[in-house]
N, C-alpha and C positions, 0 to 999 in steps of 0.2 A: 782191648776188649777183655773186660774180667766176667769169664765162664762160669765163676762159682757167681755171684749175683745174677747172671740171666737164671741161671740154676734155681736160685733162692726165689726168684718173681716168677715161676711158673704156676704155683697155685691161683695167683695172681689173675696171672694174665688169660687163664684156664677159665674164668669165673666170667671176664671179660669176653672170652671169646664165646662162652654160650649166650651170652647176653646179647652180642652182636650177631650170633645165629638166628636165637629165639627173635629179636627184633627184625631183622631181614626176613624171616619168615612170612610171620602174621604182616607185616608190611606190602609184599610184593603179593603176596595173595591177596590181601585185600584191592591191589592197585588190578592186579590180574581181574578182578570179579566188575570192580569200578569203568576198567578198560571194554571189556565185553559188554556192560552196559550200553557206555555212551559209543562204542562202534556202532550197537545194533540200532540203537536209537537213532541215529546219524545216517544210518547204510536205510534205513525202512522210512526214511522223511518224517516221522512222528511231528505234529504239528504241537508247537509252545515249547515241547520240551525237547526240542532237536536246536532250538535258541538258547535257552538257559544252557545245556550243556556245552554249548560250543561257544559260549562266555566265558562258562569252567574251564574248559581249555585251555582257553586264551589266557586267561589269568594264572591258571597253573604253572603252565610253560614260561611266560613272562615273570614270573618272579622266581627269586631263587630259595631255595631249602631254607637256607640261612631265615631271611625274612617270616617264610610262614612259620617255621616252628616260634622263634617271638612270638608270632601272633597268637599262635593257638596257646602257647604255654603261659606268654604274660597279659594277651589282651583277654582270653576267655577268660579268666575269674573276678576281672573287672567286672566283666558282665553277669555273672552271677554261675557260670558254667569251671565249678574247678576239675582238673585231671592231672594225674600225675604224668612226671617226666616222661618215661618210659610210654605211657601212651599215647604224650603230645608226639616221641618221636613216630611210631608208630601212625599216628593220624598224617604226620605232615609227608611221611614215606606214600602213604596212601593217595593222597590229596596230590601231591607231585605225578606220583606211577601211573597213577589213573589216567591222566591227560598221554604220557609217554604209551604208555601200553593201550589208551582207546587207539591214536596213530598206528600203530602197527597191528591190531587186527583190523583197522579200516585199511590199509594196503593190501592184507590179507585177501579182507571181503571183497575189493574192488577187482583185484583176481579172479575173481568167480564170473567164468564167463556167464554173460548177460540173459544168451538162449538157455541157457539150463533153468532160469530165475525166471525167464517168458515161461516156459513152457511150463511148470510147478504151478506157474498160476493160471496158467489156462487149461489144466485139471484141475482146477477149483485147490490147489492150497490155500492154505492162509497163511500170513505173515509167520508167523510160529510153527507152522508145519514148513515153511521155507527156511527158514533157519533152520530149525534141528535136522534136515534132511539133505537141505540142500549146502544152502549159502557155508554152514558154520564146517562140519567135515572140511570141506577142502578148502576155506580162509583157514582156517585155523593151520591146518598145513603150513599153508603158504608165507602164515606171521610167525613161523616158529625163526627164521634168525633175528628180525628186530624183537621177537620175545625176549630171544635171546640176550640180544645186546641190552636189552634194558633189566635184566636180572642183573646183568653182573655191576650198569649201571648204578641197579640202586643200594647192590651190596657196599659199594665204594661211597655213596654219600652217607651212608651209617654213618661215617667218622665225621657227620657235621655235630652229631648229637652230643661232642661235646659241650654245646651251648647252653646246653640245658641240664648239664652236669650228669648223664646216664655212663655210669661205669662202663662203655664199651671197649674196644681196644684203642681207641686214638686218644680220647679222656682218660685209660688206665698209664698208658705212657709218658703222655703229658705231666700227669701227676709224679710219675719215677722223676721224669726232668726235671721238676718245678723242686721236687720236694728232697729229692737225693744226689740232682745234678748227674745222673748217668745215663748221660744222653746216647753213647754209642749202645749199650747193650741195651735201653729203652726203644730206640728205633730198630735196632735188630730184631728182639720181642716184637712190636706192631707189624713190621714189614712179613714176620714167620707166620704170624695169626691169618691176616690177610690172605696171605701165601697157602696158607690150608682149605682156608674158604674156597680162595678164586681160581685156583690152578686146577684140582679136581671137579668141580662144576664144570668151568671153559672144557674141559677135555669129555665128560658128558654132553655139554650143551652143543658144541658140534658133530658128535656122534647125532646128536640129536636133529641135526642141522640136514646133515648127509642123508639118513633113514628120511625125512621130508622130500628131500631135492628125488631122491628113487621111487619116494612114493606120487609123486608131485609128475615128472617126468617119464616117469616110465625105467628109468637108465639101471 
C-alpha cells in the first residue's frame, strides 16, 4: 500500500464522494415520495390506478438496476427523450426504490390496526383525513426499519452507475485501476468513501429504529 498515492487521490475521490452523496440523495427521496404514493394508492384500493401501480412494482423489483439505467440512458433518446448520466442514474435509483420503499410503508400501513381505520370513517373521515390522521402517523412508524434497510440499500447500488460513466466512487476507482494499475490503494479509497457514508447513517438509522420500536410499543 503506497500512502502518498491514496494521499495524492483524495481530491479525487472527495469530488466522487459528493457525487455519490448528492446522487443518493435526490434518489432515495424521490423513491421515498414514489413509495408513499403507490402504498397509499394500494392501502386505499383506488380503482385503475391501484393496477397500473402494482405492474410498476412488479416490474421494478423484477429487473435489475443494471438493466433500467440502459434503458433510461440509451433507450430514452432513441425515442426522442434525452437526459443526462447523472439523471438517468438518479431516475433508475427512483424507479427501483419506489417499488422497495412502496413494500415497506405498505407493511407499515398494514400495521395499523383495522378498528382505528373503521372508526375514522364512521365519523365521516375521508380517505385523506385517514391518512393524514390516522393510517400514516403510525405506519410510518412502524416502516421506519425497512426504510431503513432500503436507504442503505440504495446507497450501495450507486456503484451500479458506473455504466453510464457518472464519476461516483466505484467509476472513480475503477478508473485509478484501469488507468494507473493501483488497485490496492484504489480499493482502499472506495471501501473509506463508502465507509463514511454507510457506518454513520446505520448508526442514526437504528437509533432511529429504537426511538420507533418505544414510540411504537410503549417500552
Amino acid at each position: 500500500m503506497n500512502w502518498s498515492i491514496v494521499q495524492q487521490g483524495i481530491p479525487t475521490y472527495e469530488k466522487a464522494f459528493m457525487i455519490t452523496l448528492k446522487l443518493s440523495f435526490w434518489g432515495i427521496l424521490g423513491a421515498i415520495i414514489v413509495g408513499l404514493i403507490v402504498s397509499f394508492v394500494r392501502y386505499f384500493k383506488v380503482p385503475v390506478l391501484q393496477r397500473i401501480l402494482g405492474a410498476y412494482v412488479e416490474l421494478s423489483r423484477n429487473t435489475p438496476l443494471l438493466i433500467q439505467l440502459f434503458f433510461i440512458y440509451y433507450a430514452f433518446p432513441e425515442l426522442g427523450f434525452k437526459i443526462s448520466a447523472e439523471a438517468s442514474g438518479v431516475s433508475g435509483l427512483i424507479f427501483l426504490g419506489g417499488s422497495y420503499m412502496a413494500a415497506a410503508f405498505a407493511g407499515g400501513l398494514e400495521g395499523v390496526p383495522k378498528i382505528q381505520v373503521e372508526s375514522g370513517r364512521a365519523i365521516g373521515l375521508t380517505d385523506w383525513q385517514l391518512a393524514q390522521y390516522v393510517v400514516l402517523p403510525q405506519g410510518l412508524s412502524l416502516s421506519i426499519p425497512a426504510i431503513a434497510a432500503n436507504v442503505i440499500f440504495l446507497i450501495k447500488e450507486t456503484s451500479i452507475f458506473t455504466v453510464v460513466a457518472i464519476p461516483e466512487l466505484t467509476n472513480t476507482a475503477l478508473d485509478q485501476i484501469g488507468m494507473l494499475y493501483d488497485t490496492n490503494e484504489a480499493l482502499f479509497s472506495l471501501v473509506v468513501g463508502y465507509a463514511i457514508i454507510l457506518i454513520p447513517l446505520s448508526i442514526l438509522l437504528t437509533w432511529l429504529e429504537r426511538r420507533a420500536r418505544r414510540g411504537s410499543f410503549g417500552n
